[in-house]
N, C-alpha and C positions, 0 to 999 in steps of 0.2 A: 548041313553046311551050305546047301544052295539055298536055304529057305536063309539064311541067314545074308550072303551074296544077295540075293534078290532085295530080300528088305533094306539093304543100304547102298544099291544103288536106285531106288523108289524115291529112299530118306535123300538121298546127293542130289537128285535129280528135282526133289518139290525143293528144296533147299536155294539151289540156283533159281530154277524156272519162278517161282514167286516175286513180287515187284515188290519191295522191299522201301520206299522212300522214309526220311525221317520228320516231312512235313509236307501234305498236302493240301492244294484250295482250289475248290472247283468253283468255277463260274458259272452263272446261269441268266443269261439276258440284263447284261449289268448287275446283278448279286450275287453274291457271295450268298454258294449256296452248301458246302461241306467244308471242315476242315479238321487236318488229323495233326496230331502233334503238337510239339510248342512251338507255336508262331510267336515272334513279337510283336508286341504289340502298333508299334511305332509301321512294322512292313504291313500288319495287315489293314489299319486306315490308312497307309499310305495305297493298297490297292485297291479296296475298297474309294475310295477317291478318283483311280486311274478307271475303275468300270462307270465309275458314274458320268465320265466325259465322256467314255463313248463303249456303249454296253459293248459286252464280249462274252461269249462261250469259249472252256478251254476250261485245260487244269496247269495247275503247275506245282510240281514237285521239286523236291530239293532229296539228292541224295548225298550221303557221308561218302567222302574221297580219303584216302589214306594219305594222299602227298597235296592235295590243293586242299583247302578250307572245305569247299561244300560245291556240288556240284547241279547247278540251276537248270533243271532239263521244263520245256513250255510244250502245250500239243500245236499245232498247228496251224489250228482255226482262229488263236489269237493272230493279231497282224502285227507285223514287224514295229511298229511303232508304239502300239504299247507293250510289246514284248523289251524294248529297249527302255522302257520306262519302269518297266519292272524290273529289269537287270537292276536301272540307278539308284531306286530305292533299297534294294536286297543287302541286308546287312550280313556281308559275306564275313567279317572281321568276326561276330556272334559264335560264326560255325566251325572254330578250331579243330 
């Protein structure tokens, strides 16, 4: 019974603790250099686009929200400017 207790609080615990996003795209000195998911096509030359004005490192992921669309999380080393250039392009309507 405790081997069984232990193993699913192991199973609860990778379950949460894992980063779970439903699309990612990492940058890498102006390129697109990973990405996971179904991106659209239309966002991903639109950021592809937004790195080539002005390179950037960073990822940016999008997670499933149960009450909003999609929830657009950036790392930090993008700068506020093309981070809000990414919001405008982000076809949040997509992610029901």
């Amino acid at each position: 019974m405790e081997y069984f207790l232990a193993g699913s609080f192991i199973a609860l615990f990778v379950f949460i603790a894992i980063d779970r996003p439903i699309l990612l795209i990492k940058f890498k000195d102006g390129e697109i250099v990973k990405t996971k998911g179904k991106i659209p096509q239309g966002f991903l030359h639109d950021c592809s686009e937004i790195t080539k004005r002005n390179p950037l490192n960073g990822t940016v992921k999008v997670y499933r929200n149960r009450f909003k669309p999609a929830k657009l999380v950036m790392s930090k080393s993008i700068d506020p400017k093309a981070q809000q250039r990414i919001r405008n392009v982000f076809p949040f309507k997509s992610f029901k």
